[in-house]
N, CA and C of each residue as an Amber inpcrd file, in Angstrom:
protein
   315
   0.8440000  -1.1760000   0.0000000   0.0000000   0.0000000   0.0000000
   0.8910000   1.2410000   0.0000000   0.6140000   2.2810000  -1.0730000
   1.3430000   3.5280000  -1.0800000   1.1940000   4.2130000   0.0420000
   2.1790000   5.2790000   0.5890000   1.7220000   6.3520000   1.4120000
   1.5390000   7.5800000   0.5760000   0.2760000   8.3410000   1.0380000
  -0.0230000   9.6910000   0.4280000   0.7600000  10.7870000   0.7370000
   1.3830000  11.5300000  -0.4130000   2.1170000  11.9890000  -0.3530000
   1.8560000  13.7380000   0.6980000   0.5540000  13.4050000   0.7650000
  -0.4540000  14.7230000   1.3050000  -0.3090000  14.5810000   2.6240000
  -0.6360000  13.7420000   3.0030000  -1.0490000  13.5470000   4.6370000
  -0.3130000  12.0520000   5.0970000   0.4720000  11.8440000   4.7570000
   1.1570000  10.3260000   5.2940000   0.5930000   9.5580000   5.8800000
  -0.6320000   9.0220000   5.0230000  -1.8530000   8.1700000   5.7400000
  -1.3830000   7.4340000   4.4130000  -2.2630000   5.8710000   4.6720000
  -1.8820000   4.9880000   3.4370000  -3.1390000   5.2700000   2.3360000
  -2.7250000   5.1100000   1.2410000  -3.5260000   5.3430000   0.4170000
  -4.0200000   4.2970000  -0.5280000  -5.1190000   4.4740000  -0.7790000
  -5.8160000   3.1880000  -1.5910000  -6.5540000   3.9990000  -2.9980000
  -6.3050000   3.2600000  -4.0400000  -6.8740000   3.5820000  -5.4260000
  -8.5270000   3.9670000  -5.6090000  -8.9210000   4.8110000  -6.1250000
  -9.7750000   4.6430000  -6.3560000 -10.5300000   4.3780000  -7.4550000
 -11.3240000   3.8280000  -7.0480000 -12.6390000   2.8460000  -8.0990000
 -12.8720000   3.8370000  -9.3810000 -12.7240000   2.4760000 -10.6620000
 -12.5950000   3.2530000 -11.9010000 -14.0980000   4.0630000 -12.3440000
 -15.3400000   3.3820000 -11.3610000 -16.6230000   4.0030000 -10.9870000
 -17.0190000   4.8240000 -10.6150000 -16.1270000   5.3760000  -9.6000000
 -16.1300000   6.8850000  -9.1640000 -16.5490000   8.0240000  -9.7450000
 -17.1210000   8.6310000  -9.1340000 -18.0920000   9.5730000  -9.8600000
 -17.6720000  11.0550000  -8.9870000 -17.1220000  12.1780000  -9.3780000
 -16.5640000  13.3440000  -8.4150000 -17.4450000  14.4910000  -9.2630000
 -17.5210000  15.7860000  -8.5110000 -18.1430000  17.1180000  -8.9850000
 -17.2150000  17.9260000  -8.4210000 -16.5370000  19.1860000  -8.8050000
 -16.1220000  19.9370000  -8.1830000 -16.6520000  21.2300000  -8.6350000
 -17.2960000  22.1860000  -7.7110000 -17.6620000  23.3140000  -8.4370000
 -17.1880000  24.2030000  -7.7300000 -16.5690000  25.7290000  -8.6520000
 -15.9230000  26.3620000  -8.0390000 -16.5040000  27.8650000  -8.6360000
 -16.4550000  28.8980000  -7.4850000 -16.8980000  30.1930000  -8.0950000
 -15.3310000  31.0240000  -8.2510000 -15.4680000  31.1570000  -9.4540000
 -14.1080000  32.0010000  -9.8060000 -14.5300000  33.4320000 -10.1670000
 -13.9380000  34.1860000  -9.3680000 -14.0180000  35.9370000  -9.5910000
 -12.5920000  36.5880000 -10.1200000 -12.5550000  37.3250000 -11.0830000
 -11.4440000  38.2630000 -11.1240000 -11.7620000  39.2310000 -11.8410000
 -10.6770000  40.3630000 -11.5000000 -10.8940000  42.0660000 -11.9960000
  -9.9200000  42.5590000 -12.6570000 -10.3220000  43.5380000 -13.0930000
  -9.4330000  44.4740000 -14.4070000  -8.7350000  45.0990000 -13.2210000
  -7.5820000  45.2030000 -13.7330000  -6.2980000  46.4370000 -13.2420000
  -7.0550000  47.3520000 -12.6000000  -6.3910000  47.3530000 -11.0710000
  -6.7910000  48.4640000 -10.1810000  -8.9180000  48.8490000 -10.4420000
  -9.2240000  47.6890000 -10.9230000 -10.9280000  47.5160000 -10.8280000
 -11.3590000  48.4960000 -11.3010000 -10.4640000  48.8810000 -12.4010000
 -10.9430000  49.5920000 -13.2960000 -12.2930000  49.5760000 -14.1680000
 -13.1830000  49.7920000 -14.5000000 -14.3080000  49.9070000 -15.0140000
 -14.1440000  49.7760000 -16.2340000 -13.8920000  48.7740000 -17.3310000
 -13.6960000  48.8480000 -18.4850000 -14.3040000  48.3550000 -19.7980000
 -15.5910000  47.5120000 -19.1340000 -17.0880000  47.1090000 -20.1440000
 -17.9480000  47.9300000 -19.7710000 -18.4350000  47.7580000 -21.3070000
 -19.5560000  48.8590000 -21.4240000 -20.8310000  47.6970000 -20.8940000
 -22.0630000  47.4680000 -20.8000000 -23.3350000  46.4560000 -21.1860000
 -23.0240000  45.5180000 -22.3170000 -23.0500000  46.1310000 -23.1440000
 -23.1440000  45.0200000 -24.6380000 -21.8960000  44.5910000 -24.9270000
 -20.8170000  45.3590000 -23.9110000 -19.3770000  43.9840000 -24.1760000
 -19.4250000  43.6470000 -23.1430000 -20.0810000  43.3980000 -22.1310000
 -19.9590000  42.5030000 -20.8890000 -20.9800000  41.4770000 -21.6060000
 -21.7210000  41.7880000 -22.4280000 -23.0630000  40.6250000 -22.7760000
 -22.3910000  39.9860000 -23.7030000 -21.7580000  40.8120000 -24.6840000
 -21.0550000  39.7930000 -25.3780000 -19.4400000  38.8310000 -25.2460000
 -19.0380000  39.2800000 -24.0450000 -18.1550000  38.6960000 -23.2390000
 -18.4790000  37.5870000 -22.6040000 -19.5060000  37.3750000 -21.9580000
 -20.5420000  36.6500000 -20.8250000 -20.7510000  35.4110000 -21.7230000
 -21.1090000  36.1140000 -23.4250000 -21.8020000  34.8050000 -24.2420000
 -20.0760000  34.1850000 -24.5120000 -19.1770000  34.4460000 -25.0240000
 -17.9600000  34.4140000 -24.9370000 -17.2160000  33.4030000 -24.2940000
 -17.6480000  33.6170000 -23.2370000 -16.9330000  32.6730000 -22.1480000
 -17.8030000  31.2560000 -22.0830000 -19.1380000  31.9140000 -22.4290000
 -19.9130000  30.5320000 -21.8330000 -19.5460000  29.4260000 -22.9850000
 -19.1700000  29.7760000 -24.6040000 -19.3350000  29.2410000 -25.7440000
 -17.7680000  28.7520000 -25.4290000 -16.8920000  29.5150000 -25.2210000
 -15.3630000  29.0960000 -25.5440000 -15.0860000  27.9400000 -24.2660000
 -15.9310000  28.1730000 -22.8440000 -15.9190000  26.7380000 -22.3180000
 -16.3500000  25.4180000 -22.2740000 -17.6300000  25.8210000 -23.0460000
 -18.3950000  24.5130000 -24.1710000 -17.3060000  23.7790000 -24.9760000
 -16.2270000  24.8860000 -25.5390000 -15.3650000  23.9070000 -26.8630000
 -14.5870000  23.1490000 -25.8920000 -14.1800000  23.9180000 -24.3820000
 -13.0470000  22.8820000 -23.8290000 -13.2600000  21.9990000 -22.7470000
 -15.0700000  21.6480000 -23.3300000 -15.6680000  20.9650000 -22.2280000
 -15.3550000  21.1720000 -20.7740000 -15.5410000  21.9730000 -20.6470000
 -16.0500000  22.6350000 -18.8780000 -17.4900000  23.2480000 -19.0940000
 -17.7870000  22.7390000 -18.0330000 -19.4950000  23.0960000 -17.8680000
 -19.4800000  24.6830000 -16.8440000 -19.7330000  25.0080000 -17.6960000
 -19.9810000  26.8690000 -16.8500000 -21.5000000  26.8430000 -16.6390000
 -21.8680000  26.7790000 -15.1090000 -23.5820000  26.8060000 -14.6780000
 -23.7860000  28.1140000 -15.1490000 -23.1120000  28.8620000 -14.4900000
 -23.4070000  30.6380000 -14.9860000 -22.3290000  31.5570000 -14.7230000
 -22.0610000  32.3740000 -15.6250000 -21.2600000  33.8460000 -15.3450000
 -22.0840000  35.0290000 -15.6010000 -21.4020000  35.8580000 -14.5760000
 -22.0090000  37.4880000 -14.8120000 -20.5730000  38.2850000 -14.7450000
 -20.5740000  39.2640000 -15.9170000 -19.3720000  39.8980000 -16.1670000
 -20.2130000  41.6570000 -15.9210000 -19.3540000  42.2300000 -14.8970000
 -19.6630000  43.5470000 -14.3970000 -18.6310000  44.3890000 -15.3370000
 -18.6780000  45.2880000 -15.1650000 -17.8010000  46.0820000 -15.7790000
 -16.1800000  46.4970000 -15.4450000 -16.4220000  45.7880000 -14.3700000
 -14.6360000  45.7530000 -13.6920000 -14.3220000  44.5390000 -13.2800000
 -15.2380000  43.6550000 -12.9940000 -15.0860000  41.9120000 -12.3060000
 -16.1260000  40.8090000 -13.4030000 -15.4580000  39.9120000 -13.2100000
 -16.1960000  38.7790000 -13.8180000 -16.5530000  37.5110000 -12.8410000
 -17.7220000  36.8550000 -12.6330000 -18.2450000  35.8120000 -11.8040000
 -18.3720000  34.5660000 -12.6420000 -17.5310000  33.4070000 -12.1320000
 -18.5850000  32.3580000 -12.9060000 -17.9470000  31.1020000 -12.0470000
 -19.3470000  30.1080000 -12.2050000 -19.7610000  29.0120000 -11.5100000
 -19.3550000  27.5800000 -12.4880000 -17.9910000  27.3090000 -12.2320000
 -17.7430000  26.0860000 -12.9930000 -17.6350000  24.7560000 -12.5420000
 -17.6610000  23.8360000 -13.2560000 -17.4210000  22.2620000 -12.6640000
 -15.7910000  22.3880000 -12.8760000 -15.0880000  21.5250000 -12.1720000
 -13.6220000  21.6500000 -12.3110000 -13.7130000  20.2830000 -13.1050000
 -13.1930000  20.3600000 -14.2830000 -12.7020000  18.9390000 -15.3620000
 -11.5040000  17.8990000 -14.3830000 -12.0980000  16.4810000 -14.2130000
 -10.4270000  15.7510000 -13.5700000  -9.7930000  15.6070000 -14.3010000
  -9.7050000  16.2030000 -15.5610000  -8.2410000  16.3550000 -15.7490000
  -7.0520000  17.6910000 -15.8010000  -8.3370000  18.3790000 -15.5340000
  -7.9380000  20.1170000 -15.1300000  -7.2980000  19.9520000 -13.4160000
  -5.9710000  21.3950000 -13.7530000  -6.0700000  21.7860000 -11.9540000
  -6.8740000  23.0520000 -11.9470000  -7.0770000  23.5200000 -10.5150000
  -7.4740000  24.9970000 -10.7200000  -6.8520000  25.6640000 -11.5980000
  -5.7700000  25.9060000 -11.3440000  -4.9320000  26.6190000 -11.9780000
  -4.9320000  26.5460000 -13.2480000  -5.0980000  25.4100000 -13.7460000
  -4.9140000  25.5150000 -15.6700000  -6.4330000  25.4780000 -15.8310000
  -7.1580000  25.3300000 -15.3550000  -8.6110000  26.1380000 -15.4580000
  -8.6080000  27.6220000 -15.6370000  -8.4380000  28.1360000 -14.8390000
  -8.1420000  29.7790000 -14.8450000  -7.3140000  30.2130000 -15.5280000
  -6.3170000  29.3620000 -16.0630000  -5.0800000  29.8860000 -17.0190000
  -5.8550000  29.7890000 -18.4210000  -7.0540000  28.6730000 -18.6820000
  -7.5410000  28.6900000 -19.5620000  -8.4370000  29.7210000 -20.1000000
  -9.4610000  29.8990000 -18.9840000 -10.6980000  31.2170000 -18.8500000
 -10.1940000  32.5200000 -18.9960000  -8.8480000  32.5480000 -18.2420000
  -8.8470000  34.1970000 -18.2860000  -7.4670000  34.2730000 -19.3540000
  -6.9060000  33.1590000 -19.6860000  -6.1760000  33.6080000 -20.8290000
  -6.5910000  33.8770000 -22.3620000  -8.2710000  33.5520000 -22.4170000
  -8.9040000  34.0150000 -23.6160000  -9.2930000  35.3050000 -23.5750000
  -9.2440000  36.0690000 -22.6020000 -10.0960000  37.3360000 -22.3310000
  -8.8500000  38.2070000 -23.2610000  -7.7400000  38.0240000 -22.4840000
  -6.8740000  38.9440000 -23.5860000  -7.0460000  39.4540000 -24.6650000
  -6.8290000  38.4910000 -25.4820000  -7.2680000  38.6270000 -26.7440000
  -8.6180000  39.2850000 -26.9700000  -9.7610000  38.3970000 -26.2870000
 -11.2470000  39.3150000 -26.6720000 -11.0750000  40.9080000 -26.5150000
 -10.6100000  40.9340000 -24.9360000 -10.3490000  42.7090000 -25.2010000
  -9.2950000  43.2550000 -25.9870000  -8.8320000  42.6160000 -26.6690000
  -7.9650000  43.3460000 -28.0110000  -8.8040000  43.6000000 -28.6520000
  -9.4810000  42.7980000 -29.1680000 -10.8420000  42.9600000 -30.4170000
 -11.5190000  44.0520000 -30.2490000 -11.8670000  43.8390000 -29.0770000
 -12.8710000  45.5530000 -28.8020000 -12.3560000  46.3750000 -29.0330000
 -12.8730000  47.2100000 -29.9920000 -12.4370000  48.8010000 -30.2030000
 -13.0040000  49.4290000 -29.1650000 -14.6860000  49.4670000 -29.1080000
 -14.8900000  50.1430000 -27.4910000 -15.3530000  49.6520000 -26.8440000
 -14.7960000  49.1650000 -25.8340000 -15.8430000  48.7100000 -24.4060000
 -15.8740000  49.9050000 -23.5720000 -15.2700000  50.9950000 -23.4230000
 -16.0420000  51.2300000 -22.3100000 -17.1340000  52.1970000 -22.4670000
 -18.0080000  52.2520000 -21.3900000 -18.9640000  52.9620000 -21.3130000
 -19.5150000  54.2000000 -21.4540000
């Protein structure tokens, strides 16, 4: 039996049946929460995110994008970490706000 490398308890495999959910609310903001969507590029940001996490199969329950912060309610993929989750989500935004000529309000 292995020991876990986490907590030095012994560790046992788990069942190829296993069934896990992880849902996580991820928030983040523009530079110094700056105010930088207008309505109709937060709406079309919002649709954005929900479509570009459809292609990389992550299930987004819901996001709401404010004009300085963005909210959203995801399942974590097992083969995702947090981290390359969020490296994924917010490394598309870049680019989208290049595209915009104007977001702000």
């Amino acid at each position: 039996m292995d020991i876990s490398r986490f907590n030095g308890l012994p560790s046992t495999p788990v069942s190829v049946h296993s069934y896990s959910r992880c849902s996580i609310h991820l928030i983040w903001g523009t530079l110094n929460r700056e105010k930088l969507l207008n309505k109709d590029a937060a709406a079309r940001l919002s649709r954005y995110l929900t479509e570009y996490a459809d292609t990389k199969s992550v299930y987004m329950k819901i996001n709401y994008v404010n004009a300085d912060h963005v909210h959203a309610l995801v399942d974590l993929p097992t083969n995702l970490s947090i981290e390359e989750l969020i490296q994924l989500l917010k490394g598309k935004l870049f680019p989208f706000g290049q595209r915009q000529q104007h977001c702000r309000g």
